[in-house]
C-alpha positions in Angstrom: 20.2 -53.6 -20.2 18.5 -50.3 -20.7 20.8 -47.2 -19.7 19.8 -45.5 -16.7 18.0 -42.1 -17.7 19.7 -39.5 -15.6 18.0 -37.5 -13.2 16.8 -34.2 -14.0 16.7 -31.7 -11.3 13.6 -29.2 -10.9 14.5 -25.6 -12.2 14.6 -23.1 -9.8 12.0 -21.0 -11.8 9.3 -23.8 -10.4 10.4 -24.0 -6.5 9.9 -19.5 -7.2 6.6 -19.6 -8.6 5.6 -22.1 -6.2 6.3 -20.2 -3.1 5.5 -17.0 -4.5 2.0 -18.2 -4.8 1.7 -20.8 -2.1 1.7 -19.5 1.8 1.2 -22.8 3.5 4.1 -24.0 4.3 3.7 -27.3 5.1 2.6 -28.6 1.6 6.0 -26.5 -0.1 8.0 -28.6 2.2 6.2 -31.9 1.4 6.6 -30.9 -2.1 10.1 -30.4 -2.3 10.3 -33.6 0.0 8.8 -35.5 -2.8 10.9 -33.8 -5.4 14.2 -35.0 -4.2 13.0 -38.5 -4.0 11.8 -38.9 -7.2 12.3 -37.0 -10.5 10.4 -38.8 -13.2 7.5 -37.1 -15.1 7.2 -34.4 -17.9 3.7 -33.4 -17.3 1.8 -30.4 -19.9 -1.3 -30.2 -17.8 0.5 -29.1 -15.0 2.9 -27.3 -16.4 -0.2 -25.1 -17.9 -1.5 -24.8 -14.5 1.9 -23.0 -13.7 1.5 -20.9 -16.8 -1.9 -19.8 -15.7 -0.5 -19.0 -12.1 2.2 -17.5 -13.0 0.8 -15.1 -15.2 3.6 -16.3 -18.3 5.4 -19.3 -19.3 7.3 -21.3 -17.1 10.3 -23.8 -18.1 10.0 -27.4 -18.5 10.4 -29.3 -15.4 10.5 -32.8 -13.9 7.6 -33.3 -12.1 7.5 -36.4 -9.5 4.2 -38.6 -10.1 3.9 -38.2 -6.6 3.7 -34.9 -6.9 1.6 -34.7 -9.1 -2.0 -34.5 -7.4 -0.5 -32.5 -4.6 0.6 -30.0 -7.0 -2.5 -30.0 -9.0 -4.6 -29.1 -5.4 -2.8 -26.6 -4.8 -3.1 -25.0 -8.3 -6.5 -25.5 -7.6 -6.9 -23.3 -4.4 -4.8 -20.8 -5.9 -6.5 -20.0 -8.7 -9.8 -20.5 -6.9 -9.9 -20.8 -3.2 -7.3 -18.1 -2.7 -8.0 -14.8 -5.4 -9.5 -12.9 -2.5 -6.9 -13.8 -0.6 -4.2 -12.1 -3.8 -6.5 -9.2 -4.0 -6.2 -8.7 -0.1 -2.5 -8.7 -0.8 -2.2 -6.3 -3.5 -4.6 -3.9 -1.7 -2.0 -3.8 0.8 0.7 -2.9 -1.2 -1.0 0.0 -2.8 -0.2 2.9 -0.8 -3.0 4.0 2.0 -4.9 5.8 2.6 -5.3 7.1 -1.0 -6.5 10.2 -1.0 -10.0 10.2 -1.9 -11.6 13.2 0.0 -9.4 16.7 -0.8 -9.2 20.2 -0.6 -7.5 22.9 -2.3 -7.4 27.1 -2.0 -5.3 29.8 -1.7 -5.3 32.8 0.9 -3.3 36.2 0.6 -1.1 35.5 3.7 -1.3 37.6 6.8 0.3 38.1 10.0 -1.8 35.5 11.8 -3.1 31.7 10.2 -6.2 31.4 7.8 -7.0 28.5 6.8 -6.2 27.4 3.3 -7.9 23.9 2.8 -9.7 21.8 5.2 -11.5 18.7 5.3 -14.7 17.7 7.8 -14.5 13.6 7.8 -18.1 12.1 8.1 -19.4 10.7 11.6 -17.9 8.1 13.5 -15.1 7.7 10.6 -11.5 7.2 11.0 -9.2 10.3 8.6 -6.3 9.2 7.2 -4.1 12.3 6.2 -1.8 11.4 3.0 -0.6 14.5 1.8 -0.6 18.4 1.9 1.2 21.0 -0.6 2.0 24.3 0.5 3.7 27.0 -2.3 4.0 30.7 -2.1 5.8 33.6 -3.9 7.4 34.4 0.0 8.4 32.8 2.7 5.3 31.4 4.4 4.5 29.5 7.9 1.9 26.3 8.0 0.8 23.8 10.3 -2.1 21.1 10.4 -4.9 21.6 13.1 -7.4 18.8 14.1 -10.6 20.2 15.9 -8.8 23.4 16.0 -5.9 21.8 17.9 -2.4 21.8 16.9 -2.1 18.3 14.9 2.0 19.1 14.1 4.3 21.7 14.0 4.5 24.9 12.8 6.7 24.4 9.5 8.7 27.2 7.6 8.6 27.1 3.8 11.0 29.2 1.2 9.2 31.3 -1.2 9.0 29.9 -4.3 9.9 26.6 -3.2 6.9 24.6 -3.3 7.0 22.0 -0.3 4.9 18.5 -0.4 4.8 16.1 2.7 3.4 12.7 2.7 2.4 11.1 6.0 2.7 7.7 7.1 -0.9 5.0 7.5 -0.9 5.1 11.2 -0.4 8.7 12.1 -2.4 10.3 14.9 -2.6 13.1 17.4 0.4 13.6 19.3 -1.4 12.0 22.6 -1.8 9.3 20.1 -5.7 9.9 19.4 -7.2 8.6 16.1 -8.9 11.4 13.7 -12.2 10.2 14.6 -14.9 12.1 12.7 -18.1 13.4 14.7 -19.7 15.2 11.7 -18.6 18.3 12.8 -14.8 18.2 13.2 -12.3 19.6 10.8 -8.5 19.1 9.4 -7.3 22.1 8.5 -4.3 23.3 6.9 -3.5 27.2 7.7 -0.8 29.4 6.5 0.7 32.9 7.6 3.8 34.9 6.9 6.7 34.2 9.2 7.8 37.7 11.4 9.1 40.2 9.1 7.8 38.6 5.7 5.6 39.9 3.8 2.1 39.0 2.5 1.5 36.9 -0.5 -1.0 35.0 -2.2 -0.3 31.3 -0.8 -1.9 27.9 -2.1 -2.4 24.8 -0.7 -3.6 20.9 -0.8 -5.1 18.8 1.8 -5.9 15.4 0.9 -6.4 11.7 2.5 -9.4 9.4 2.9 -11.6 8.1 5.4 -12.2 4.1 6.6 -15.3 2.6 8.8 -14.1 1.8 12.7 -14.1 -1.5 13.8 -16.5 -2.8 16.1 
């Protein structure tokens, strides 16, 4: 009697790339169903199709026959059906806005605000601030104005400390208004010397990007 070829059991490395790539979860539980049941065949082409999804080798694995054409359907949307789906996916990861539309200056610092950079988003566009830098050989005052309102508060900075702030996707007016653009509006960032300083030449950076409003 022939021995009994012992069962090998899928790698780890295969149930990872298959649910890294595969959001429906329906067909990674039937697959993994249908793995523990049966654990039969080597197969190269699929094992390729794993290669090309995964962007690099993958191990040798079992894979059960009837598997097989579940597994190659679903290499088939993924490598197909599904690449707008990846590059919607990595667009959100990459950090927004991104800071297309900037501004830069420098101002000899007085005892009221002048503006420093500004930035006039075009009509009927959402602004998305990202980041501002503000440096100056003495201690300097700065805040953000949207349509010549107060956007945050009034922020002291160290001379010779140059300060950077980032700001998060979402942020808005502090009655929680977008920064909607009406061809005519500005973001400004001004500067001043705080109450005894004394004046300086201060620069500064204004930056973020603008995205269409949804209907």
């Amino acid at each position: 009697m022939a021995e009994k070829k012992p069962e090998e059991v899928p790698s780890a490395r295969l149930l990872d790339l298959l649910s890294r790539f595969i959001s429906r979860t329906d067909e990674v539980l039937g697959y993994i169903a249908e793995m523990e049941r049966s654990r039969e065949i080597r197969d190269p082409k699929i094992l390729e199709a794993l290669e090309v999804i995964a962007g690099k080798a993958a191990p040798e694995v079992v894979i059960p026959p009837a598997t097989r054409e579940l597994i190659e359907t679903i290499t088939r949307q993924v490598v197909t059906a599904t690449v707008t789906e990846i590059r919607e996916v990595i667009k959100e990861v990459i950090p927004k806005p991104t800071g297309s539309l900037r501004d830069y200056g420098s101002k000899t610092t007085t005892a009221d605000y002048v503006t420093i950079a500004k930035i006039k988003p075009s009509q009927g566009k959402r602004f998305k601030l990202t980041k501002i830098i503000v440096s100056c050989s003495e201690d300097v005052m700065f805040k953000l104005l949207w349509a010549g309102q107060d956007l945050g508060p009034e922020t002291y900075v160290m001379a010779k400390l140059p300060y950077a702030d980032w700001f998060p996707y979402g942020y808005k007016t502090k009655d929680n208004k977008e920064l909607l653009g009406d061809g005519s509006d500005l973001i400004e960032l001004q500067v001043k010397y705080p109450s005894g300083g004394s004046a300086a030449t201060c620069y500064g950076e204004l930056s973020g990007d603008e995205e269409e409003v949804s209907a």
